[in-house]
N, CA, C and O atoms as CSV, one atom per row, in Angstrom:
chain,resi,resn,atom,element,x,y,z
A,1,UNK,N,N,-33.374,-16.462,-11.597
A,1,UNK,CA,C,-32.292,-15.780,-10.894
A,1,UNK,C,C,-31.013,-16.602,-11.031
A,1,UNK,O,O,-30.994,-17.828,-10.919
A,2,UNK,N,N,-30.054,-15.918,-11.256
A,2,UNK,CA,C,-28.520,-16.513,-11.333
A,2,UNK,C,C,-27.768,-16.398,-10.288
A,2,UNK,O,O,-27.631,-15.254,-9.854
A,3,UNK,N,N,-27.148,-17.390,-9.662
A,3,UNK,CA,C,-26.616,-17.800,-8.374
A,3,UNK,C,C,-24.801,-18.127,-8.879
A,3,UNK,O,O,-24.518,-19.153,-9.498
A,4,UNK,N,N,-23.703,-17.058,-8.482
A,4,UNK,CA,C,-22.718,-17.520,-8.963
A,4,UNK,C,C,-21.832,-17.792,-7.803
A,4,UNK,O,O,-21.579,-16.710,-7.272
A,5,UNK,N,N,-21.138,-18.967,-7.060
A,5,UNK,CA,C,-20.460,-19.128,-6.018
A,5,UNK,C,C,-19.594,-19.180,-6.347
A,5,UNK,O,O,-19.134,-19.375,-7.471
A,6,UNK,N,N,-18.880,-18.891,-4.740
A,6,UNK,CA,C,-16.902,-19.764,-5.480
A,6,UNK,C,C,-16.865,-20.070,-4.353
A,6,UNK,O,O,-17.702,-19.636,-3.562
A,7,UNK,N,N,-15.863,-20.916,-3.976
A,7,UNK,CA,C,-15.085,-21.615,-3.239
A,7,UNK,C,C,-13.589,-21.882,-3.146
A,7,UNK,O,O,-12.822,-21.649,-4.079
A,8,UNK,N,N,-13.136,-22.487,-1.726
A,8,UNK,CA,C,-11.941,-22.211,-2.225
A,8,UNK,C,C,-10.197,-21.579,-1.611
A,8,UNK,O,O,-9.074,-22.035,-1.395
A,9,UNK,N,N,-10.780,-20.553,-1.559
A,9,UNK,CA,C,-10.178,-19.689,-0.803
A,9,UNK,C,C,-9.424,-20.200,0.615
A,9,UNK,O,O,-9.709,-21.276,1.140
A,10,UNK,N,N,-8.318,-19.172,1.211
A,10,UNK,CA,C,-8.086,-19.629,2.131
A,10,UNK,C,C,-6.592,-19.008,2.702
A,10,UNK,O,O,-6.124,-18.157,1.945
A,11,UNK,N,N,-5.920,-19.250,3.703
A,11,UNK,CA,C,-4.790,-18.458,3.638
A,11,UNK,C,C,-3.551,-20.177,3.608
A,11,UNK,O,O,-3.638,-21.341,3.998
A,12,UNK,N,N,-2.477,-19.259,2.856
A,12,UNK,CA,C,-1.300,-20.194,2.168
A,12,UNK,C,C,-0.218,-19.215,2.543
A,12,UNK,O,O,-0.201,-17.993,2.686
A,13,UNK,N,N,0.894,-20.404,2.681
A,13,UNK,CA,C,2.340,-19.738,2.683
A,13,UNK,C,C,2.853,-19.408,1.526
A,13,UNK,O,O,2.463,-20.033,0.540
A,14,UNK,N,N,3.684,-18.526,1.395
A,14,UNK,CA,C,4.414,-18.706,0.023
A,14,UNK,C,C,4.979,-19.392,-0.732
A,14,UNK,O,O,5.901,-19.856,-0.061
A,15,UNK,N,N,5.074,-19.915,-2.045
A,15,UNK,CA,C,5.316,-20.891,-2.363
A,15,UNK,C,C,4.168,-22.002,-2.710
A,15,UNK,O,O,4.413,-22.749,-3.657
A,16,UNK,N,N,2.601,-22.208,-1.825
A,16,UNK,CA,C,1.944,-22.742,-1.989
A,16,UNK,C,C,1.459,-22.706,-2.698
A,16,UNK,O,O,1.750,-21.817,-3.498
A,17,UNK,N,N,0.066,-23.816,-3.101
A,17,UNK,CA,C,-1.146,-23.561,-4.140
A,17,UNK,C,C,-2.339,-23.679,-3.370
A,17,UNK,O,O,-2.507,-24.102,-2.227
A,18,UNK,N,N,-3.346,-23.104,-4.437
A,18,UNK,CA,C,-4.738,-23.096,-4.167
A,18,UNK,C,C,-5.735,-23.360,-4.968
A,18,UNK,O,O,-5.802,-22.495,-5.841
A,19,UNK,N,N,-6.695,-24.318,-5.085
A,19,UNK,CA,C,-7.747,-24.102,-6.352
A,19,UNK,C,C,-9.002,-23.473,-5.664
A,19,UNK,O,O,-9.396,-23.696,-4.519
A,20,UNK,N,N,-9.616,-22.537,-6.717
A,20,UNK,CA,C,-10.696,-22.100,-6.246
A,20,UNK,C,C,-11.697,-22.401,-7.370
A,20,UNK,O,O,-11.313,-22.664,-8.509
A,21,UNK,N,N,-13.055,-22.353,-7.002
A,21,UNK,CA,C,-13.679,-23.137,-8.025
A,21,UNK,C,C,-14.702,-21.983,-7.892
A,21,UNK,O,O,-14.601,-20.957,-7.220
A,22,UNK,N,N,-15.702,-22.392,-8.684
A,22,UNK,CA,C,-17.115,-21.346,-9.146
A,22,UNK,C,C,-18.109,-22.138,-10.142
A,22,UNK,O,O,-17.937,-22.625,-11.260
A,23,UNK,N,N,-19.321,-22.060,-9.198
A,23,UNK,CA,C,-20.231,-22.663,-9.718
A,23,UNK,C,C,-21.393,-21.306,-10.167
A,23,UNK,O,O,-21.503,-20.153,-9.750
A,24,UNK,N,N,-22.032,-21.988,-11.055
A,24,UNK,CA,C,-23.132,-20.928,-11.600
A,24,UNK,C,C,-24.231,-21.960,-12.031
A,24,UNK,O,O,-24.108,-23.024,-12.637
A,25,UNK,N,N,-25.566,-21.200,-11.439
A,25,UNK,CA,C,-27.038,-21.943,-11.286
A,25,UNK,C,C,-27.890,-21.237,-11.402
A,25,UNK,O,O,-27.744,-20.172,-10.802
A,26,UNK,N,N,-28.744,-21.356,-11.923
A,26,UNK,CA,C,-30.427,-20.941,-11.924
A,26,UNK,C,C,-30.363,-20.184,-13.474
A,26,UNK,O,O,-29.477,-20.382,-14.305
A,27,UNK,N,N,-31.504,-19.297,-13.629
A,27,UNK,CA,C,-31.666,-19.176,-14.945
A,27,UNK,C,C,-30.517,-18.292,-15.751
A,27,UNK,O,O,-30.508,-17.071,-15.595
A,28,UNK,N,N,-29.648,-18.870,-16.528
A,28,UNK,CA,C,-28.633,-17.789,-17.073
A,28,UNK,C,C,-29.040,-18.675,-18.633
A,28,UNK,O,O,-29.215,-19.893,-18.595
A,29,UNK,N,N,-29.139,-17.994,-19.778
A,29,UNK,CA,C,-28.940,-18.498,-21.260
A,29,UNK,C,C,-28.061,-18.879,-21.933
A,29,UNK,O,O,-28.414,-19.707,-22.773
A,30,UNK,N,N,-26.826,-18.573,-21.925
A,30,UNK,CA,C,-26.342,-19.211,-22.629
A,30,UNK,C,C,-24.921,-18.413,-21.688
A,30,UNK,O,O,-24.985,-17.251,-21.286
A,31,UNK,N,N,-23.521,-19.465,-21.445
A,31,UNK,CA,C,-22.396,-18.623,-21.331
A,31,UNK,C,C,-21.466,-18.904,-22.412
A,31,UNK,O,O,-21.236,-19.879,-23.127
A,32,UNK,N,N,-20.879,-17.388,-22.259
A,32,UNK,CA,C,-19.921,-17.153,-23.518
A,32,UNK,C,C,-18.665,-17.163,-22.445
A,32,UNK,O,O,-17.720,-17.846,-22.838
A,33,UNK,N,N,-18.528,-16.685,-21.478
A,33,UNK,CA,C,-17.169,-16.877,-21.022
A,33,UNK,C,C,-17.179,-16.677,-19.206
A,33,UNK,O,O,-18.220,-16.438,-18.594
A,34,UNK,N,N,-15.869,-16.825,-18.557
A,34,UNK,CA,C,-15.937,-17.214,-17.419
A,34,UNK,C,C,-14.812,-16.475,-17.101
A,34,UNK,O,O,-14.012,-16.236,-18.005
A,35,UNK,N,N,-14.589,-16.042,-15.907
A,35,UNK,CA,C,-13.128,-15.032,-15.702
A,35,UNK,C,C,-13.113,-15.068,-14.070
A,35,UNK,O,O,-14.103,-15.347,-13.394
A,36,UNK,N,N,-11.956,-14.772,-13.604
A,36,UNK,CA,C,-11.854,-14.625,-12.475
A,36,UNK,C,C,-10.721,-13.251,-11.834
A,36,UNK,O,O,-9.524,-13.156,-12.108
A,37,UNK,N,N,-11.435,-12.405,-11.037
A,37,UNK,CA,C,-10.840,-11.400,-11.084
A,37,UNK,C,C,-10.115,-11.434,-9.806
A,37,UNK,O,O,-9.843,-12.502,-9.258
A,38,UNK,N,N,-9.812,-10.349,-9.345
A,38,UNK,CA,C,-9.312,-9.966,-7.617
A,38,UNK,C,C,-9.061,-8.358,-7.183
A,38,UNK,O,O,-8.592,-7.354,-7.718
A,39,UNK,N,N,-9.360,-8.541,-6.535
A,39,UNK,CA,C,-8.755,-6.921,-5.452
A,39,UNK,C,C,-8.187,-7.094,-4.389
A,39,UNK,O,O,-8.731,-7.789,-3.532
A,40,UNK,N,N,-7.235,-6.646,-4.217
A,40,UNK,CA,C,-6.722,-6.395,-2.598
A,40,UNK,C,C,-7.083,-5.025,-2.281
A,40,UNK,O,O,-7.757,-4.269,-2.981
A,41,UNK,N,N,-6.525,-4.771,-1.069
A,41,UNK,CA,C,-6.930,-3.748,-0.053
A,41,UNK,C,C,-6.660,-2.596,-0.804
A,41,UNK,O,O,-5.708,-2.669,-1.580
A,42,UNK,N,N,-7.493,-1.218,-0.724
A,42,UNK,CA,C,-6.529,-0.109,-1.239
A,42,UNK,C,C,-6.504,0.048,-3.247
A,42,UNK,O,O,-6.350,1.045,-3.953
A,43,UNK,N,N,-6.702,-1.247,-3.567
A,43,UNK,CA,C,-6.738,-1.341,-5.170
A,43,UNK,C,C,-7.666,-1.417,-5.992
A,43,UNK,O,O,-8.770,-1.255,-5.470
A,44,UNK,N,N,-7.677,-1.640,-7.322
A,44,UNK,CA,C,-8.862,-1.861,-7.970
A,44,UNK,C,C,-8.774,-3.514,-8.362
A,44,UNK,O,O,-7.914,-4.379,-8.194
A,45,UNK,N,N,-9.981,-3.487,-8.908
A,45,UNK,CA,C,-10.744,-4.942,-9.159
A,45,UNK,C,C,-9.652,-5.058,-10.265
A,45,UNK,O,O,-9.265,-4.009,-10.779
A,46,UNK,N,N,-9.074,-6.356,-10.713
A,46,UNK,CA,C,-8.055,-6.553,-11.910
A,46,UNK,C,C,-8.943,-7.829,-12.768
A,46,UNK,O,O,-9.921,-8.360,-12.243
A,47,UNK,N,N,-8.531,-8.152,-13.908
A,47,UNK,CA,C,-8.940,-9.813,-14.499
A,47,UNK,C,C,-7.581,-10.401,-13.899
A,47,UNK,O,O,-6.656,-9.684,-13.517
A,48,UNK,N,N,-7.579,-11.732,-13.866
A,48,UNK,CA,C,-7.061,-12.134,-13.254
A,48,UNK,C,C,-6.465,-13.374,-14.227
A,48,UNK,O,O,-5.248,-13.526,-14.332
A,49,UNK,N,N,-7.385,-14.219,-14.905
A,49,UNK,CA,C,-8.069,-15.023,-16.198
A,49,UNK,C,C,-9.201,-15.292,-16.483
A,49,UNK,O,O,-10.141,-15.224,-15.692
A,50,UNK,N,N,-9.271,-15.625,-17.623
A,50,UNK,CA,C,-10.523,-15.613,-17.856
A,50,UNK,C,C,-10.321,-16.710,-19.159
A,50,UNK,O,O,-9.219,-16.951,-19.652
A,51,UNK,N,N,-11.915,-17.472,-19.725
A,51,UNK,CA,C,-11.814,-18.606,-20.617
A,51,UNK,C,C,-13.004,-18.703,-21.179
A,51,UNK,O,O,-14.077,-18.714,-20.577
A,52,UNK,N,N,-12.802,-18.789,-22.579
A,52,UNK,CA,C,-14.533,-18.783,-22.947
A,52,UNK,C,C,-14.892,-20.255,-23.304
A,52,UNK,O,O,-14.349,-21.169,-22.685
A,53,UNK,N,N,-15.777,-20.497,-24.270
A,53,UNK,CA,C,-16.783,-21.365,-24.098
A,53,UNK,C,C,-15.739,-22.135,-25.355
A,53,UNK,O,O,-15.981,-23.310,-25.631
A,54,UNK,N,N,-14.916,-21.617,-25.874
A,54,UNK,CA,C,-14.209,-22.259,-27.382
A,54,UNK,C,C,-13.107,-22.745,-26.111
A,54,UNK,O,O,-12.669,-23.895,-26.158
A,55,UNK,N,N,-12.807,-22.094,-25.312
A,55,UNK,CA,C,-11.540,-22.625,-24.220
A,55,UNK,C,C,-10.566,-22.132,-24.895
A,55,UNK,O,O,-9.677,-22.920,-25.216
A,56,UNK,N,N,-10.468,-20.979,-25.225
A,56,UNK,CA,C,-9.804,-19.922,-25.353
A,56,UNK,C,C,-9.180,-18.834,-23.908
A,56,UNK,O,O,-9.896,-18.047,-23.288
A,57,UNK,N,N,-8.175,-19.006,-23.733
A,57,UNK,CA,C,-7.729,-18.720,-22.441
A,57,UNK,C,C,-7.072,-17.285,-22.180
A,57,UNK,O,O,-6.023,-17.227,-22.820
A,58,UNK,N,N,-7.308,-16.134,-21.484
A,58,UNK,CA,C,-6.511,-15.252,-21.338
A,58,UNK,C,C,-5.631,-14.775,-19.502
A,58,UNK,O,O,-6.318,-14.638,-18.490
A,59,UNK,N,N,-4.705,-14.675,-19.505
A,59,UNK,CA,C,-4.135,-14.060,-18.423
A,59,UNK,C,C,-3.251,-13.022,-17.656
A,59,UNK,O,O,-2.329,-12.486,-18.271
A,60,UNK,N,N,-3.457,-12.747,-16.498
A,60,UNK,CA,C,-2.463,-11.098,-16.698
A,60,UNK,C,C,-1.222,-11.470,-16.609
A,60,UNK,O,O,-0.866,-12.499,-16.035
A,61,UNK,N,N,-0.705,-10.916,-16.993
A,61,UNK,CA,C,1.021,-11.381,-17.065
A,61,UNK,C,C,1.548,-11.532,-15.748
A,61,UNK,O,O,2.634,-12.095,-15.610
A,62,UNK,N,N,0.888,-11.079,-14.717
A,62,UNK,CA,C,1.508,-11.150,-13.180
A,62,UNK,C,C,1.367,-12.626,-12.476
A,62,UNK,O,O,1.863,-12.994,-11.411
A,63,UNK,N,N,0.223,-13.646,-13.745
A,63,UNK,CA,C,-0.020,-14.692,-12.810
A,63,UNK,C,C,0.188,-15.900,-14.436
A,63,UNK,O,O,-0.191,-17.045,-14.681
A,64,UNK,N,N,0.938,-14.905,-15.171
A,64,UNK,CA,C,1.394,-15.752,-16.059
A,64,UNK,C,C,2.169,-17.144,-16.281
A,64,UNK,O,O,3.211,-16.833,-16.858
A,65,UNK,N,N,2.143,-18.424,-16.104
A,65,UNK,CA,C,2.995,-19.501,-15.875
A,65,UNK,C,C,2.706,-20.322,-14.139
A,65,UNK,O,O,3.045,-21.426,-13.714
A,66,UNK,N,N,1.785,-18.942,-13.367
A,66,UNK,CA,C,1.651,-19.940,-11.716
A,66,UNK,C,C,0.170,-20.350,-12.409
A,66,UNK,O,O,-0.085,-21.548,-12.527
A,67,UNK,N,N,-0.633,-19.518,-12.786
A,67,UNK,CA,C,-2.190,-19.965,-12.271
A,67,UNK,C,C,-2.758,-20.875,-13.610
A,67,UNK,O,O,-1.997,-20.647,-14.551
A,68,UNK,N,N,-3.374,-21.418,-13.835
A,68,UNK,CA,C,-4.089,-21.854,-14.836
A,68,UNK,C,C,-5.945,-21.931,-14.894
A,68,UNK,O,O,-6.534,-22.632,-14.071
A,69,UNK,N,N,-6.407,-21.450,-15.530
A,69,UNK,CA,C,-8.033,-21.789,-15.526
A,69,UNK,C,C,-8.248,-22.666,-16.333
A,69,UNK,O,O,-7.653,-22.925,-17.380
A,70,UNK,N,N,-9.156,-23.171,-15.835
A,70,UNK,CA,C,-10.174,-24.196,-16.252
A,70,UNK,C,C,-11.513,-24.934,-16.114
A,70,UNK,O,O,-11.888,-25.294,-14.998
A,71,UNK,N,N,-12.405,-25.221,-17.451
A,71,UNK,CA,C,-14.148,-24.663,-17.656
A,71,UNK,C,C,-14.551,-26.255,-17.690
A,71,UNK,O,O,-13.749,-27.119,-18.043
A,72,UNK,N,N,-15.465,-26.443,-17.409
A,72,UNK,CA,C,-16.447,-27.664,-17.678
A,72,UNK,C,C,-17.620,-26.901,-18.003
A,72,UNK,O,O,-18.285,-26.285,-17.170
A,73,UNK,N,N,-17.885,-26.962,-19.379
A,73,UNK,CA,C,-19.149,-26.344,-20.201
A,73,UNK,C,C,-20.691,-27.025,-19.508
A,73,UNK,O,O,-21.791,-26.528,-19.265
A,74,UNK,N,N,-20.022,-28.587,-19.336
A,74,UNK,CA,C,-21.566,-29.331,-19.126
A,74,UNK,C,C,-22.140,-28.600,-17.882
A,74,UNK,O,O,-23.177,-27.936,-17.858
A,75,UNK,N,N,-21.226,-28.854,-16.782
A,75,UNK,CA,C,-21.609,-28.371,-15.010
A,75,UNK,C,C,-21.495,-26.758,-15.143
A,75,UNK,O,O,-21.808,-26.070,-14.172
A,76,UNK,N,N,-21.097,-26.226,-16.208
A,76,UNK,CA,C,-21.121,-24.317,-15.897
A,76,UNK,C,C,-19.936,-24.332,-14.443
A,76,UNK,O,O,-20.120,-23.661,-13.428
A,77,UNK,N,N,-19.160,-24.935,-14.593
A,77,UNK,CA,C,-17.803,-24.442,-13.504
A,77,UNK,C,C,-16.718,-24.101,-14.313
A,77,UNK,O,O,-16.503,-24.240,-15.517
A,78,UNK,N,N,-16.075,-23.620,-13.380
A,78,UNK,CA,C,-15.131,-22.737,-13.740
A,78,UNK,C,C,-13.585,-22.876,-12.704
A,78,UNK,O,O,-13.789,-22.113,-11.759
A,79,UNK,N,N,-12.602,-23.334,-12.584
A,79,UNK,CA,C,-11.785,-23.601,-11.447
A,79,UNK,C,C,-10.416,-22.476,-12.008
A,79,UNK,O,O,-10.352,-21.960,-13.124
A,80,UNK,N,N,-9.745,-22.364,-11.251
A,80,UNK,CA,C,-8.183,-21.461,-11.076
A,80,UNK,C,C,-7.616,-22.330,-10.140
A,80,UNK,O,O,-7.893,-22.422,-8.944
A,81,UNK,N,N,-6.610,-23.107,-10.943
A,81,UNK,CA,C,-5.396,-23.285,-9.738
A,81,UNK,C,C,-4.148,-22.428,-9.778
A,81,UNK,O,O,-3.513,-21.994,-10.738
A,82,UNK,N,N,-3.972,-22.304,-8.474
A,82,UNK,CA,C,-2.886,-21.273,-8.309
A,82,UNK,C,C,-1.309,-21.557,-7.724
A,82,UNK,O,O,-1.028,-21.501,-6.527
A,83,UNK,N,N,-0.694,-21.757,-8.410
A,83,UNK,CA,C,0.420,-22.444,-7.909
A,83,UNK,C,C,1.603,-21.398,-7.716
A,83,UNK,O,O,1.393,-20.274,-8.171
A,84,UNK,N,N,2.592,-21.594,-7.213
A,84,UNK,CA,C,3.879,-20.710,-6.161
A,84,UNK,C,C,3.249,-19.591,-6.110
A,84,UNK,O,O,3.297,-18.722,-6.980
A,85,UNK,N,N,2.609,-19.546,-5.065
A,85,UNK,CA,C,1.731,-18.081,-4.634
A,85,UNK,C,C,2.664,-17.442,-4.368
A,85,UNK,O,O,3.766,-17.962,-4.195
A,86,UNK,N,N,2.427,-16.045,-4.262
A,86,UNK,CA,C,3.469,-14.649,-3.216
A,86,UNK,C,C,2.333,-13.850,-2.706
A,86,UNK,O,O,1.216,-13.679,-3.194
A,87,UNK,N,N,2.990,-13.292,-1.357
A,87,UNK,CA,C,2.749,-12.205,-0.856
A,87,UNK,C,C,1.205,-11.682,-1.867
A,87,UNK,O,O,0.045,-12.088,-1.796
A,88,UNK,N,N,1.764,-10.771,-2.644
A,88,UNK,CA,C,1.251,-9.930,-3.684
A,88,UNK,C,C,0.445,-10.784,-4.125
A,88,UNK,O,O,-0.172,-10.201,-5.017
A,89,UNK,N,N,-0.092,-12.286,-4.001
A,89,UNK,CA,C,-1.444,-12.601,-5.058
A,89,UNK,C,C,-2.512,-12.505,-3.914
A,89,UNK,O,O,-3.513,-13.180,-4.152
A,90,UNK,N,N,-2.532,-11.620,-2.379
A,90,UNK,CA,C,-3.400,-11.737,-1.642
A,90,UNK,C,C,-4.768,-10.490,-1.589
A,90,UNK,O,O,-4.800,-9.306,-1.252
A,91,UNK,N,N,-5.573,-11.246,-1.993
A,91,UNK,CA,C,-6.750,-10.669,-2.421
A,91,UNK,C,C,-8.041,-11.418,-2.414
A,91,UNK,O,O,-8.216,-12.619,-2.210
A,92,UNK,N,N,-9.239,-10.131,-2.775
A,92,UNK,CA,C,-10.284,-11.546,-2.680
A,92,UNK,C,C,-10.729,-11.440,-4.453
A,92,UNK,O,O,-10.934,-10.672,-5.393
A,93,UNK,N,N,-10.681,-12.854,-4.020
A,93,UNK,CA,C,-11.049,-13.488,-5.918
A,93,UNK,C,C,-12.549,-13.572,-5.677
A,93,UNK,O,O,-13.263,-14.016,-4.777
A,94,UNK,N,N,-12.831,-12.668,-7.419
A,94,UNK,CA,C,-14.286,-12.739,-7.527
A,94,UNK,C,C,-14.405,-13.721,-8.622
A,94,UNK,O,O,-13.462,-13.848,-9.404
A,95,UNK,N,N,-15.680,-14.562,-8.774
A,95,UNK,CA,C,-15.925,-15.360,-10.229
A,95,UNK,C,C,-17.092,-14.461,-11.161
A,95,UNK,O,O,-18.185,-14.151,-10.687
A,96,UNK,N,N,-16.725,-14.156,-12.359
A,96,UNK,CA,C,-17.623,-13.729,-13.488
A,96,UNK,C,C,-17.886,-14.460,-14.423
A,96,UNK,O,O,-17.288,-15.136,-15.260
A,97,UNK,N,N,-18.895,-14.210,-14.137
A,97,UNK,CA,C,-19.613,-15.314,-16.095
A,97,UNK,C,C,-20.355,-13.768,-16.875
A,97,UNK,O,O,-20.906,-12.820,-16.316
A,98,UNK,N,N,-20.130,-13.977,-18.124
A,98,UNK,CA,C,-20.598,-13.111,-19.179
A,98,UNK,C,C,-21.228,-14.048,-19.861
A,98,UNK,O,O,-20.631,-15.099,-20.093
A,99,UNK,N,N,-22.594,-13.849,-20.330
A,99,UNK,CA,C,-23.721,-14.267,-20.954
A,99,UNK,C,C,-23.174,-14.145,-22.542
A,99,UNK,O,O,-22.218,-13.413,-22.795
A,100,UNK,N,N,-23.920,-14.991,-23.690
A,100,UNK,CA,C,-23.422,-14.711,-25.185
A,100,UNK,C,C,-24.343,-13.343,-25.258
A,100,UNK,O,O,-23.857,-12.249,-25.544
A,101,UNK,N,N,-25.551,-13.525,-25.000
A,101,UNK,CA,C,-26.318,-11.722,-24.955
A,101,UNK,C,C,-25.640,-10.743,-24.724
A,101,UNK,O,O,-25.699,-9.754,-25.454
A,102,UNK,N,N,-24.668,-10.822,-23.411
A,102,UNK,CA,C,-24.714,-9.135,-23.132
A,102,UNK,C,C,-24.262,-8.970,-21.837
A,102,UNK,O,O,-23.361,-8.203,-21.496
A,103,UNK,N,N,-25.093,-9.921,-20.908
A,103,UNK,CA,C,-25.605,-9.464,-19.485
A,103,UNK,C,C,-23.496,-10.524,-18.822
A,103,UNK,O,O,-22.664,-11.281,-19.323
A,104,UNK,N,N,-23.720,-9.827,-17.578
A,104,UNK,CA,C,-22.961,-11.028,-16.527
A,104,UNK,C,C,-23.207,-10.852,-15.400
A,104,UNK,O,O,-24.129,-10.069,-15.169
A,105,UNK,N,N,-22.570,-11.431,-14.352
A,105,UNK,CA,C,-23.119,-11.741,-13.274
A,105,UNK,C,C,-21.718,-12.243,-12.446
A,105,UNK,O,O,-20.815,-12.939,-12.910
A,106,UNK,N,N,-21.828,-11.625,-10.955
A,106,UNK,CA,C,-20.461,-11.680,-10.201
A,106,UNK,C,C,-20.579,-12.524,-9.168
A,106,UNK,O,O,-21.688,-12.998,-8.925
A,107,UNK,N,N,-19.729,-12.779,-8.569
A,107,UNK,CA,C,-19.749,-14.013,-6.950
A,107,UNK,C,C,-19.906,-12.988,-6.019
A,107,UNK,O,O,-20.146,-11.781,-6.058
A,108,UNK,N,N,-19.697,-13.837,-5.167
A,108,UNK,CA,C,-19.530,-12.551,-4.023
A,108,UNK,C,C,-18.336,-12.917,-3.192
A,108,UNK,O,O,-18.281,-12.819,-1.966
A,109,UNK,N,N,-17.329,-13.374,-4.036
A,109,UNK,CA,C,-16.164,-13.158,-3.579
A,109,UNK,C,C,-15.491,-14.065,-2.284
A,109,UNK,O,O,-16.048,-14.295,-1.210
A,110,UNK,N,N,-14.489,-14.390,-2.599
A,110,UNK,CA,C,-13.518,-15.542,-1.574
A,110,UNK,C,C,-12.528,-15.145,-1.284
A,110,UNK,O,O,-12.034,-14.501,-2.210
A,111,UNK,N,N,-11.594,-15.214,0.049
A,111,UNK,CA,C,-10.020,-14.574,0.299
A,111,UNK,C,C,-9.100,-15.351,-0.001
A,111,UNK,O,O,-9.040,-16.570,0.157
A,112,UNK,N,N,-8.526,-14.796,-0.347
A,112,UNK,CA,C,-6.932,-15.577,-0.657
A,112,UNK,C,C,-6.419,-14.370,0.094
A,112,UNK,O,O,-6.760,-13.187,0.095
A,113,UNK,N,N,-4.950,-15.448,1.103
A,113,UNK,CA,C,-4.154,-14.566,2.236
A,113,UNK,C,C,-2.962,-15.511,1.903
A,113,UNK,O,O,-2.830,-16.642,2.371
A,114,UNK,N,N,-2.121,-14.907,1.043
A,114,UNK,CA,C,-0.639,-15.487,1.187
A,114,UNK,C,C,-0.112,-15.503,2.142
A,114,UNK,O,O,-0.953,-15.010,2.894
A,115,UNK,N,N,0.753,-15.729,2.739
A,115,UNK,CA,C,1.340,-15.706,4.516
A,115,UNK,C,C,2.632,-16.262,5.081
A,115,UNK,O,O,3.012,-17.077,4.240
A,116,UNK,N,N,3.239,-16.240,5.784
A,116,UNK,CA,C,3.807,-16.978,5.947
A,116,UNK,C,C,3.618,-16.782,7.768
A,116,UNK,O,O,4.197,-17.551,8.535
């Protein structure tokens, strides 16, 4: 069974940062890549970034230049720091890992509450 956490989360003023991290355990084969998504209230699930196993990096243009990801292949983690938050990045962040097979597997999700 595959166990994917995150951590992390939390409420911030604007302007602040946050790292959230994600661990993944128990039987998974091989990962090809790692992503981190979000939803707020009312919306759909978005990618958010995501990074594969070459550390090949992708991101949505809305969190283009604040957030950065980053993988440690050995430990299977996965971190997002999030820097000059707004309003609008408040949501809950999920962590995904995609298998080189096929399969993936989701967190169960952490809040982020921008605020002031």
């Amino acid at each position: 069974q595959v166990q994917v956490v995150e951590s992390g989360g939390g409420l911030v003023q604007p302007g602040g940062s946050l790292r959230l991290s994600c661990a993944v355990s128990g039987s998974i084969f091989s990962i090809y890549a790692m992503a981190w998504y979000r939803q707020a209230p009312g919306k759909q699930r978005e990618l958010v970034a995501a990074v594969t196993s070459g550390a090949s990096t992708n991101y949505a243009d809305s969190v283009k230049g604040r957030f950065t990801i980053s993988r440690d292949n050995a430990k299977n983690t996965v971190n997002l720091l999030m820097n000059s938050l707004k309003p609008e990045d408040t949501a809950v962040y999920y962590c995904r890992v995609f298998e080189v097979r096929g399969g993936s597997y989701w967190g169960q999700g952490t809040q982020v509450t921008v605020s002031s």
